[in-house]
N, CA, C and O of each residue as an XYZ file, in Angstrom:
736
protein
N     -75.827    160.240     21.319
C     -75.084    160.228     20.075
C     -74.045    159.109     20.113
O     -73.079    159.103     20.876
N     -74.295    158.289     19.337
C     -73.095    157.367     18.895
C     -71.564    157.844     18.754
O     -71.326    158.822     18.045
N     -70.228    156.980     19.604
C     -69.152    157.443     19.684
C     -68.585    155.959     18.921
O     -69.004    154.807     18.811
N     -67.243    156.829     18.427
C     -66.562    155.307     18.520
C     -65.213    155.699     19.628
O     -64.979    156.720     20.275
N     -64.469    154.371     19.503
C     -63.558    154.575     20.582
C     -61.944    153.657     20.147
O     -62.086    152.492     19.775
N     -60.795    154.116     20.205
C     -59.744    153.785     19.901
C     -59.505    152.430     21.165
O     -58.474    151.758     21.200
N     -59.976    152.352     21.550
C     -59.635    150.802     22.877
C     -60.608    150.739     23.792
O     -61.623    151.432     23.848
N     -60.185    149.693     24.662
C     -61.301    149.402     25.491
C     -60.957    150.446     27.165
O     -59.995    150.091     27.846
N     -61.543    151.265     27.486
C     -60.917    152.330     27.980
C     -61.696    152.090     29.350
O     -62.649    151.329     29.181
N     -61.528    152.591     30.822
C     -62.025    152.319     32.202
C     -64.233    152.189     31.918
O     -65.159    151.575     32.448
N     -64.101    152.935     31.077
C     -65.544    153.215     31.212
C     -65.983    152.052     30.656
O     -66.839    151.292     31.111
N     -65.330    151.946     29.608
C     -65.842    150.805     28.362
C     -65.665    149.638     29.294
O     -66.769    149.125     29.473
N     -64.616    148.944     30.032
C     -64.523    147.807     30.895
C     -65.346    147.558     31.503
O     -65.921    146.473     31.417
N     -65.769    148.761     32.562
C     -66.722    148.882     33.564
C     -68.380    148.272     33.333
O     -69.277    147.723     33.973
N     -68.101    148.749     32.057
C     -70.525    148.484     31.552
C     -69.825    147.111     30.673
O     -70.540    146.473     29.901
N     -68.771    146.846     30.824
C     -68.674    145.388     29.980
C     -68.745    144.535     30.674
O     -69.129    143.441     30.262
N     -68.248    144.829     32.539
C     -68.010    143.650     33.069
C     -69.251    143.951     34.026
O     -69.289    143.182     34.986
N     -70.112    144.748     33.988
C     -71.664    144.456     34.268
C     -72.789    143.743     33.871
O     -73.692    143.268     34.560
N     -72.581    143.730     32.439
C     -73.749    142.736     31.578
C     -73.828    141.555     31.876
O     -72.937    141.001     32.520
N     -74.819    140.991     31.498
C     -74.595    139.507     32.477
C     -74.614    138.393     30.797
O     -74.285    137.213     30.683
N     -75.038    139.191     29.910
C     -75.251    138.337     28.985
C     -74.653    139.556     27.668
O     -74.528    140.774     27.797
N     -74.428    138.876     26.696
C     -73.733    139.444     24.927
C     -74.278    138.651     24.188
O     -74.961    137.656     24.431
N     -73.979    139.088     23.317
C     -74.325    138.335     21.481
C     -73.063    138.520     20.854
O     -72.209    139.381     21.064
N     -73.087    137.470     19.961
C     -72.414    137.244     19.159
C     -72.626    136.434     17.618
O     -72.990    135.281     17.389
N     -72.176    137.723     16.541
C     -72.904    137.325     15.052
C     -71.519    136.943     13.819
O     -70.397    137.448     13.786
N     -71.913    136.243     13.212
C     -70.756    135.934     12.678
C     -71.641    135.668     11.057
O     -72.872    135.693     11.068
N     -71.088    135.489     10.101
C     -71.386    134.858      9.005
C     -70.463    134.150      7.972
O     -69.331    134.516      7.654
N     -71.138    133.087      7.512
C     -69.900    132.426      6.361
C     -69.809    133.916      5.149
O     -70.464    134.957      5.212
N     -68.817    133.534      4.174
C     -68.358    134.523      2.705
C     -69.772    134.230      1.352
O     -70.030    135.017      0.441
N     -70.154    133.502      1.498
C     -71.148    133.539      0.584
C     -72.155    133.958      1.201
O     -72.233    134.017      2.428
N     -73.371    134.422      0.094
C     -74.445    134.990      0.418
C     -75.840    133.958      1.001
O     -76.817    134.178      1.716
N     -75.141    132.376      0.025
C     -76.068    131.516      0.641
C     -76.235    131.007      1.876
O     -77.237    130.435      2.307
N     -74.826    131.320      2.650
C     -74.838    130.571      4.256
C     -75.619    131.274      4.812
O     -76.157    132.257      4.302
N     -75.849    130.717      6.345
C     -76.378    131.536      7.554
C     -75.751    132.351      8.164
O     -74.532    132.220      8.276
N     -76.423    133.413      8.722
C     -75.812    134.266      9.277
C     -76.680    133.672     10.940
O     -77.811    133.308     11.259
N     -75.289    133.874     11.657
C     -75.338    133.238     13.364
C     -75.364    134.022     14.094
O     -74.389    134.772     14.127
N     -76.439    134.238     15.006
C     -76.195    135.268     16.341
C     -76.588    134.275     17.501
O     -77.472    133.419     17.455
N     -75.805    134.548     18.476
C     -75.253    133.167     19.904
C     -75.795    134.501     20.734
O     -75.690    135.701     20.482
N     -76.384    133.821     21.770
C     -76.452    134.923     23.189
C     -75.312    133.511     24.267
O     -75.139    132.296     24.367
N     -74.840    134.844     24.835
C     -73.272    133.880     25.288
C     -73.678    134.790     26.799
O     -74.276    135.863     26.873
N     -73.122    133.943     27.919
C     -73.376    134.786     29.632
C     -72.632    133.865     30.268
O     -71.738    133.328     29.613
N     -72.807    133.522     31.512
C     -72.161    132.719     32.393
C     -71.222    133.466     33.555
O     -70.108    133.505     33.032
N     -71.162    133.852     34.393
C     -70.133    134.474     34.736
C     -68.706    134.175     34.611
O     -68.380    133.018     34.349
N     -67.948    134.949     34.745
C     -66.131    134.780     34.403
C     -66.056    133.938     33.698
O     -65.439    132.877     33.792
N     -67.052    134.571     32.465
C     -66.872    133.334     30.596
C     -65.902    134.563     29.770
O     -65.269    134.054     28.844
N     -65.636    136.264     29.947
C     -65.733    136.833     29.181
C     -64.661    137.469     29.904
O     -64.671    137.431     31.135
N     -63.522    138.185     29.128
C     -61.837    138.576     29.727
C     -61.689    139.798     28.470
O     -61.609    139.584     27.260
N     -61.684    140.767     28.985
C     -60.855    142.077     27.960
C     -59.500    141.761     28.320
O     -58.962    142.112     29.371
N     -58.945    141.053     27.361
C     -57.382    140.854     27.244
C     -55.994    142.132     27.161
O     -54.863    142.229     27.638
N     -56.581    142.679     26.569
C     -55.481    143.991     26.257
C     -56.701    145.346     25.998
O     -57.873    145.386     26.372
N     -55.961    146.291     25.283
C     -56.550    147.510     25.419
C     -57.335    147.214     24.086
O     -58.267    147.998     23.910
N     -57.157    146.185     23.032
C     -58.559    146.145     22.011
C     -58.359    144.725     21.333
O     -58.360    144.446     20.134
N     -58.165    143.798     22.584
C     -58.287    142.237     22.408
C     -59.214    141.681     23.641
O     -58.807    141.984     24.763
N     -60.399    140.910     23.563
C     -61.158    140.525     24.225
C     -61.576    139.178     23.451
O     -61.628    138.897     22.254
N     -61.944    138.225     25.015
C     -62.188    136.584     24.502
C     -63.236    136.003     25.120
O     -64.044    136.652     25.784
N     -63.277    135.164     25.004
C     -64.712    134.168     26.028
C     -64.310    132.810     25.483
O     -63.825    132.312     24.467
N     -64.961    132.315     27.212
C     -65.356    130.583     26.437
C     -66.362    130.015     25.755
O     -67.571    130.127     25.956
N     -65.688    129.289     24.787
C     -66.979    129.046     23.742
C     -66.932    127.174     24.408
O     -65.936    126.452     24.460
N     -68.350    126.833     24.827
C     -68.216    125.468     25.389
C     -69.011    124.373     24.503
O     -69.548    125.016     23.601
N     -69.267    123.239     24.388
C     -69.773    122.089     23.792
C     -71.212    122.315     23.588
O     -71.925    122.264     24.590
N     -71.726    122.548     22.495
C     -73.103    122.956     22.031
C     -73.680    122.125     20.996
O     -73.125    121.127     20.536
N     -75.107    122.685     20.552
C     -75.279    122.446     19.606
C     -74.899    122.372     18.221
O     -75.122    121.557     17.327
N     -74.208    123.544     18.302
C     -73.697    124.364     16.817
C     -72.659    124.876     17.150
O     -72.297    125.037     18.315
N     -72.094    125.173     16.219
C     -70.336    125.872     15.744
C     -70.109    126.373     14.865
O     -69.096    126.176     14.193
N     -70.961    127.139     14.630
C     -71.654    127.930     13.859
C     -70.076    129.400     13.743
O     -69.416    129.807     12.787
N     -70.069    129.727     15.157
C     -69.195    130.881     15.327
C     -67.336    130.426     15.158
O     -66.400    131.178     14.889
N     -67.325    129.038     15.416
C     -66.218    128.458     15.125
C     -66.147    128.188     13.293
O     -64.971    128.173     12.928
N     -66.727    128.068     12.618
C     -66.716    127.656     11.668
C     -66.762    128.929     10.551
O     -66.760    128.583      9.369
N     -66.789    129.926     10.756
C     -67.163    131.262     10.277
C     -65.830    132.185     10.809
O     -65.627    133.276     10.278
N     -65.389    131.938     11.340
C     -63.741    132.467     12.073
C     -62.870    131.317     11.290
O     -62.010    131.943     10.670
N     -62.756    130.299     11.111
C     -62.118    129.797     10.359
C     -61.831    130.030      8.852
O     -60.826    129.929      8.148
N     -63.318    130.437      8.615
C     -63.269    130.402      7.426
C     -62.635    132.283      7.036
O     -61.790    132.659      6.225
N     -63.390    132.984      7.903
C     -63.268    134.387      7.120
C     -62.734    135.384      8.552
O     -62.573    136.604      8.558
N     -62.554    134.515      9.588
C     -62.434    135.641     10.909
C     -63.409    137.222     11.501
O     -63.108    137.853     12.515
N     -64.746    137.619     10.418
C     -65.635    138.267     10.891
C     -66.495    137.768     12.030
O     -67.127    136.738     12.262
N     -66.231    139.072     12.731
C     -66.931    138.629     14.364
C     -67.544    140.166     14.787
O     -66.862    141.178     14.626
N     -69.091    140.206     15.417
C     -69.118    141.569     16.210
C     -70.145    140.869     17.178
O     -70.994    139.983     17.079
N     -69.530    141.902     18.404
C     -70.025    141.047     19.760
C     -70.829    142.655     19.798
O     -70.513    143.713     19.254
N     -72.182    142.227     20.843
C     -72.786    143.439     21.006
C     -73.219    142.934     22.665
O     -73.531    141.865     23.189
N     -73.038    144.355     23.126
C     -73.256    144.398     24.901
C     -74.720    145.533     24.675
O     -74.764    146.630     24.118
N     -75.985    144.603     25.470
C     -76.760    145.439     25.843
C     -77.221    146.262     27.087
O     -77.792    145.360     27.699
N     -77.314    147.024     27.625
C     -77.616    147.215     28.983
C     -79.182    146.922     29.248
O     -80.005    147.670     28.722
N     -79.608    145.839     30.058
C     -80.510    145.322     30.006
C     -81.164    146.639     31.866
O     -82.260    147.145     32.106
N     -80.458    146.659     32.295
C     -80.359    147.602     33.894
C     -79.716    149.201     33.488
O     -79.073    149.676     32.552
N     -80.199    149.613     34.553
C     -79.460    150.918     34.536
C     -79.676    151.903     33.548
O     -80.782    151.904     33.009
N     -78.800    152.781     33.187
C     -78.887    153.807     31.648
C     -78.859    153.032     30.316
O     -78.079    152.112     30.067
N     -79.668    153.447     29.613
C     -79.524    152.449     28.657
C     -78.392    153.035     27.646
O     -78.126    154.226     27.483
N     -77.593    151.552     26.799
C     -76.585    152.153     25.987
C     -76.100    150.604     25.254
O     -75.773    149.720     26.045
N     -76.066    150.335     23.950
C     -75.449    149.518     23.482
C     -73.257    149.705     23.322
O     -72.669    150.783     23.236
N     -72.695    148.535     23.332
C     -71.867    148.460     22.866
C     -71.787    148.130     21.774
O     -72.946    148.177     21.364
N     -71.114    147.789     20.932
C     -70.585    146.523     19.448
C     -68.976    146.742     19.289
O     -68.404    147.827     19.187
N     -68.384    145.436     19.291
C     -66.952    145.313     19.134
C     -67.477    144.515     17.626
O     -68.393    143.694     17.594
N     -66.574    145.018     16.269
C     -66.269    144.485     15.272
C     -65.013    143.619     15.278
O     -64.268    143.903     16.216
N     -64.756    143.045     14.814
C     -63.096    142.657     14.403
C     -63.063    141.278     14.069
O     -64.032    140.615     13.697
N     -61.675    140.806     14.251
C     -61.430    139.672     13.554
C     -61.210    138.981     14.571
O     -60.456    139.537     15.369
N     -61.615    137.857     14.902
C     -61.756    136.625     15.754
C     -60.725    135.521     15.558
O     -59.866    136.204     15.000
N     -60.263    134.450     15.612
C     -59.538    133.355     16.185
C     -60.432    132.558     17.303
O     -61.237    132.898     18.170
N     -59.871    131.305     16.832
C     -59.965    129.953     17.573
C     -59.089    129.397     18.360
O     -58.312    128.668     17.744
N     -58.842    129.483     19.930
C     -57.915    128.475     20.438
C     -58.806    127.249     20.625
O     -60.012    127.166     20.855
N     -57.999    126.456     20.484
C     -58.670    124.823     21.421
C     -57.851    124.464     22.250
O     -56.740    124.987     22.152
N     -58.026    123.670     23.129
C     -57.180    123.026     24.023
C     -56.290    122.286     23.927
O     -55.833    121.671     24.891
N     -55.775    122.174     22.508
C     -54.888    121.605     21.739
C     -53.478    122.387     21.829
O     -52.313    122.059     22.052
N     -54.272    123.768     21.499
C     -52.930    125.088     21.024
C     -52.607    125.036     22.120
O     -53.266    124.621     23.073
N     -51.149    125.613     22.103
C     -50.318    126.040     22.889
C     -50.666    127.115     23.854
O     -50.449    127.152     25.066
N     -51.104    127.765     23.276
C     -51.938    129.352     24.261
C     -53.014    129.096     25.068
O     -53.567    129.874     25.845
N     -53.363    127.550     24.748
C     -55.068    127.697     25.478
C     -54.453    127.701     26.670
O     -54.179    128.880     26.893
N     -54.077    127.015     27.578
C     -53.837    127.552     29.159
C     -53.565    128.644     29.425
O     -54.038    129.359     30.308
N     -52.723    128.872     28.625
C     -52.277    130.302     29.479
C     -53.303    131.079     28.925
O     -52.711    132.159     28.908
N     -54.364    131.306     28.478
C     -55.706    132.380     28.216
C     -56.676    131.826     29.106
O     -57.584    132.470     29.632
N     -56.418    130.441     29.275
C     -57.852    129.427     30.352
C     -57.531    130.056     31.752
O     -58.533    130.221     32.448
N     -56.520    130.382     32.220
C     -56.319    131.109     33.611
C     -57.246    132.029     33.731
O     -57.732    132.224     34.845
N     -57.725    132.862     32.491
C     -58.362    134.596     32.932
C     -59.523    133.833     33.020
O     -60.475    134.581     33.244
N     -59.751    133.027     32.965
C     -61.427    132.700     32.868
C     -62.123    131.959     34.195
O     -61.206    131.389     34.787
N     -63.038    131.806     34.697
C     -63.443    130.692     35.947
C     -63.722    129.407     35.329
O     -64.003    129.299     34.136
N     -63.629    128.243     36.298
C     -63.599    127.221     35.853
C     -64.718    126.181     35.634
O     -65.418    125.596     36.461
N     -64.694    126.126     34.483
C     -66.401    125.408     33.916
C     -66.237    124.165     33.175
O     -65.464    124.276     32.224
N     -66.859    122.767     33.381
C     -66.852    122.235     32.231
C     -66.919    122.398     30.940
O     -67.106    123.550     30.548
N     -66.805    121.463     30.076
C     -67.430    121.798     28.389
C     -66.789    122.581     27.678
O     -67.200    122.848     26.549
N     -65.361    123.260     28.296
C     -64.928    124.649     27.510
C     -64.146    123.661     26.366
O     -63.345    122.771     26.652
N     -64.688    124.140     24.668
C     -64.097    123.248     24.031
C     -62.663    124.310     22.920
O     -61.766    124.134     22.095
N     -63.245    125.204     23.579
C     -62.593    126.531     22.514
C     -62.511    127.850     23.335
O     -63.350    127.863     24.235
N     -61.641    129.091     23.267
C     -61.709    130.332     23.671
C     -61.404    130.962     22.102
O     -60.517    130.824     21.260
N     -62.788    131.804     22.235
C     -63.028    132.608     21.269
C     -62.196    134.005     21.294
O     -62.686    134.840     22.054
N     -60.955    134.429     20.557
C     -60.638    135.701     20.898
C     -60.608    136.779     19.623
O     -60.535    136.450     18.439
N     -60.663    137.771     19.998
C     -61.391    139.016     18.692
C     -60.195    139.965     19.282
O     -59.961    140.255     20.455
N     -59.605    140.300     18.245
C     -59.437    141.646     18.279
C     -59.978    142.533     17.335
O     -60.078    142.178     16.161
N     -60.450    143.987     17.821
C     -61.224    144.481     17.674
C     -60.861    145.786     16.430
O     -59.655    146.005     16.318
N     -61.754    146.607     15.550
C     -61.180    146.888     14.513
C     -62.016    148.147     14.879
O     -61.697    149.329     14.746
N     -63.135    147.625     15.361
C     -64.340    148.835     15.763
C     -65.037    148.800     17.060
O     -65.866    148.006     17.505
N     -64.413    150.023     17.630
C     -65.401    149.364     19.012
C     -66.503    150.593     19.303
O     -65.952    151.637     19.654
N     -67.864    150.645     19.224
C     -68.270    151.832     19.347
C     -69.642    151.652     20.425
O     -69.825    150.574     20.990
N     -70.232    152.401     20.559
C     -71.328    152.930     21.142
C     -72.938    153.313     20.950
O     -72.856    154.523     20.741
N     -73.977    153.069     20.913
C     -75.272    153.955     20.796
C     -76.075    153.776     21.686
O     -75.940    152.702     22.272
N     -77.010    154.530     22.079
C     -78.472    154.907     22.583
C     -78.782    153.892     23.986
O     -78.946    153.941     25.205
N     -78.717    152.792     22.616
C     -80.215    151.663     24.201
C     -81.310    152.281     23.654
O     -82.238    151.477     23.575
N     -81.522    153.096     23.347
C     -83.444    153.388     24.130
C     -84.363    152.793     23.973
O     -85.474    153.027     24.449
N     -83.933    151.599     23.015
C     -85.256    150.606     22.284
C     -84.908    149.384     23.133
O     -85.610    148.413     22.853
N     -84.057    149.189     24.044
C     -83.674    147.640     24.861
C     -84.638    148.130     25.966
O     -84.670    149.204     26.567
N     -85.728    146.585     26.093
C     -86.178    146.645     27.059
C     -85.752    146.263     28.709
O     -84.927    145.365     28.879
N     -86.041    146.613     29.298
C     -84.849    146.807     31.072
C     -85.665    145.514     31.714
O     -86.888    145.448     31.828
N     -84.924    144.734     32.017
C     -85.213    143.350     32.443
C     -84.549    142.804     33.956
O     -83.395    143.167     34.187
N     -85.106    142.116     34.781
C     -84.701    141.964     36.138
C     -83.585    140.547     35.685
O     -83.854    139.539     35.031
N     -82.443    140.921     36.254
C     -81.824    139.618     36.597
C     -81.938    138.784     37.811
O     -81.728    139.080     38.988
N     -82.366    137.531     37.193
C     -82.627    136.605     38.268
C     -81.432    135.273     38.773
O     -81.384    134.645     39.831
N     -80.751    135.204     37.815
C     -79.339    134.295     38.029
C     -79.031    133.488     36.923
O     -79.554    133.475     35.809
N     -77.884    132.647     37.494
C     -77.310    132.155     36.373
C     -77.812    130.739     36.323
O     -78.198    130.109     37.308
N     -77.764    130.214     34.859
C     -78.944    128.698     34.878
C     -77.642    128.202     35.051
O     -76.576    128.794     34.883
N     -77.978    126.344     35.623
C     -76.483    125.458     35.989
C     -77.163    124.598     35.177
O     -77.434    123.554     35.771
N     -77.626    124.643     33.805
C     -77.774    123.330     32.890
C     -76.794    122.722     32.104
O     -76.594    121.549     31.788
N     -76.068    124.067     31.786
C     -74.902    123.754     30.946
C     -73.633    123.181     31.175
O     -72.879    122.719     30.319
N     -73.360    123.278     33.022
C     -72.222    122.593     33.154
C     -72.612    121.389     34.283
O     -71.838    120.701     34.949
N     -73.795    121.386     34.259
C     -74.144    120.247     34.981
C     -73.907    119.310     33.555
O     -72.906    118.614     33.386
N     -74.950    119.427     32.637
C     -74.479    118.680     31.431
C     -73.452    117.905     30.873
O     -73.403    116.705     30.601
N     -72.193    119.315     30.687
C     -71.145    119.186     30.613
C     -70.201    117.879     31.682
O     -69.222    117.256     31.272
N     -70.779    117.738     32.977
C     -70.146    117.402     34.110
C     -70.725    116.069     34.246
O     -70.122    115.301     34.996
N     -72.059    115.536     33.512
C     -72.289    114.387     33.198
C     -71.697    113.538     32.217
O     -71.249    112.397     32.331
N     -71.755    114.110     31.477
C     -70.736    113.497     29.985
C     -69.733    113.152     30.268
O     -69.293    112.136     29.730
N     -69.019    113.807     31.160
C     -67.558    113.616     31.336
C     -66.529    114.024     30.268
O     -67.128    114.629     29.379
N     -65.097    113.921     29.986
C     -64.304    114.206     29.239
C     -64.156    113.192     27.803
O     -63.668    113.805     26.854
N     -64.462    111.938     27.563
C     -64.767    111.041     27.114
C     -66.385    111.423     26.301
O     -66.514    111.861     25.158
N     -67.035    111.236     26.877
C     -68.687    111.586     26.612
C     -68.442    113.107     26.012
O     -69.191    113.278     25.050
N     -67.635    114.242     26.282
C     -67.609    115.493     25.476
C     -66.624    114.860     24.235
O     -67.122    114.954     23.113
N     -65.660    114.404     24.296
C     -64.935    114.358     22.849
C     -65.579    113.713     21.948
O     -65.365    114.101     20.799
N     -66.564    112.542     22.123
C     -67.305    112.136     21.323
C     -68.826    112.752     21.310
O     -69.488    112.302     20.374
N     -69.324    113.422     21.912
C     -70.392    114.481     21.133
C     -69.766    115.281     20.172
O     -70.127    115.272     18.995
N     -68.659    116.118     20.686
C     -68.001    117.183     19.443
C     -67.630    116.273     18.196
O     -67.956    116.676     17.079
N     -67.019    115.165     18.324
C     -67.113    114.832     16.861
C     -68.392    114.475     15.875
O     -68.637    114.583     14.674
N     -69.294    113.825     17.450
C     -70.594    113.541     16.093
C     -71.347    114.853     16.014
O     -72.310    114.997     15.261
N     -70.915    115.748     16.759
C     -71.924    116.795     16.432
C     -71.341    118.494     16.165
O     -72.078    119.456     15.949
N     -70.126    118.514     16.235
C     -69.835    119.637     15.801
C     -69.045    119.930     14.738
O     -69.014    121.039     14.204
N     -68.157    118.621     14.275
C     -67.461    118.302     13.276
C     -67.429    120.080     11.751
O     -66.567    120.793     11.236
N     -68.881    119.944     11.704
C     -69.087    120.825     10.722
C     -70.390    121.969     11.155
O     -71.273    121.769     11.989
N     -70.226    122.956     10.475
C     -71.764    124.126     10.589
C     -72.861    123.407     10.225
O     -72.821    122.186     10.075
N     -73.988    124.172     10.046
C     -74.773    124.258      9.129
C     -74.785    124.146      7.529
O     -75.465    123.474      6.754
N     -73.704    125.128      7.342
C     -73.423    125.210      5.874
C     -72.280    124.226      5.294
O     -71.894    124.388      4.136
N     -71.613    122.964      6.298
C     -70.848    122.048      5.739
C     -69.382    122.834      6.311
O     -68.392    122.140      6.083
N     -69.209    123.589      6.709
C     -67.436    124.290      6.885
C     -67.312    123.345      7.760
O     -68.276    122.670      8.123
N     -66.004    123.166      8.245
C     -65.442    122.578      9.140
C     -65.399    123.394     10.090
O     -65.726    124.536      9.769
N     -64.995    123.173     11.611
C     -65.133    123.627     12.702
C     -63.615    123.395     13.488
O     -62.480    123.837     13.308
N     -64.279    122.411     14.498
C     -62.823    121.717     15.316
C     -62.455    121.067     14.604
O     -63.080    120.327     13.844
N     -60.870    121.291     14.770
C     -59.445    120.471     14.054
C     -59.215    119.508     15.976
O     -59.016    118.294     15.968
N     -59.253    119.905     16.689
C     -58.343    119.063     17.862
C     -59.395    117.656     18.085
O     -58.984    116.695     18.735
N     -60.818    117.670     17.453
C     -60.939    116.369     17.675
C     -61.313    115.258     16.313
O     -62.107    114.321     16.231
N     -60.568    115.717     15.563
C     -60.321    115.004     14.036
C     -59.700    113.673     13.588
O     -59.641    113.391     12.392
């Protein structure tokens, strides 16, 4: 039976900081945009900040899709599957924010995290709904490890080579919103 839950409580931490991988769905305010779902993993990418504030690093991609949809309207729900073990979904609803490495806060939130190239943003949500169901339809999958494409990538480009991909390529969504302000 589906629960909901007033914060992120020992149990709730515990099957959060087991998953190796989340989603994350966002959408622009009109009916014509896209609606975005990101599968996000990495280890020590993902920090329960307080008792119903939780963040991650969002790093140099294709799309900005989830940056650009928090700007515009701040709807965010992250969903934890249990891919091992008992099965059981999470979903955190709430309203999201953008740091960049610009703001004032990004260091002091970049500490909770391990250290990776490419981090161009920390995504943080606080949460409005945090609840619970089943699993029984997630299929149970072996983890085999973590891929190193993304910050090998990242670690080629260099700091130079990332500020100029994000402008030619993340500047805006899909649907034209704007995204990053720190490399404008």
């Amino acid at each position: 039976m589906a629960k909901t839950f007033d914060s992120f409580n020992d149990k709730l931490r515990s099957f959060i900081d087991r998953q190796k991988m989340f989603f994350v769905a966002t959408a622009p305010s009109t009916s014509e945009g896209h609606v975005n779902v990101s599968p996000k993993g990495l280890a020590g990418t993902f920090a329960v900040l307080d008792d119903r504030t939780i963040a991650y690093l969002d790093f140099t991609g294709s799309g900005v899709e989830t940056i650009a949809h928090l700007r515009e309207n701040g709807r965010i729900c992250l969903m934890f599957c249990a891919f091992e073990g008992p099965p059981r979904i999470v979903r955190v609803h709430g309203v999201g924010d953008v740091v960049e490495p610009s703001d004032d806060e990004f260091e002091r939130l970049r500490d909770r995290f391990d250290d990776y190239p490419g981090v161009r943003s920390i995504i943080r949500i606080r949460a409005s709904r945090i609840s619970d169901s089943c699993g029984y339809g997630v299929p149970l999958y072996d983890y085999q490890g973590e891929r190193d494409q993304l910050p090998r990538w990242a670690d080629s480009k260099g700091e130079d080579g990332l500020a100029k991909y994000q402008r030619d390529n993340n500047a805006e969504s899909l649907d034209g919103l704007p995204s990053l302000l720190g490399n404008q």
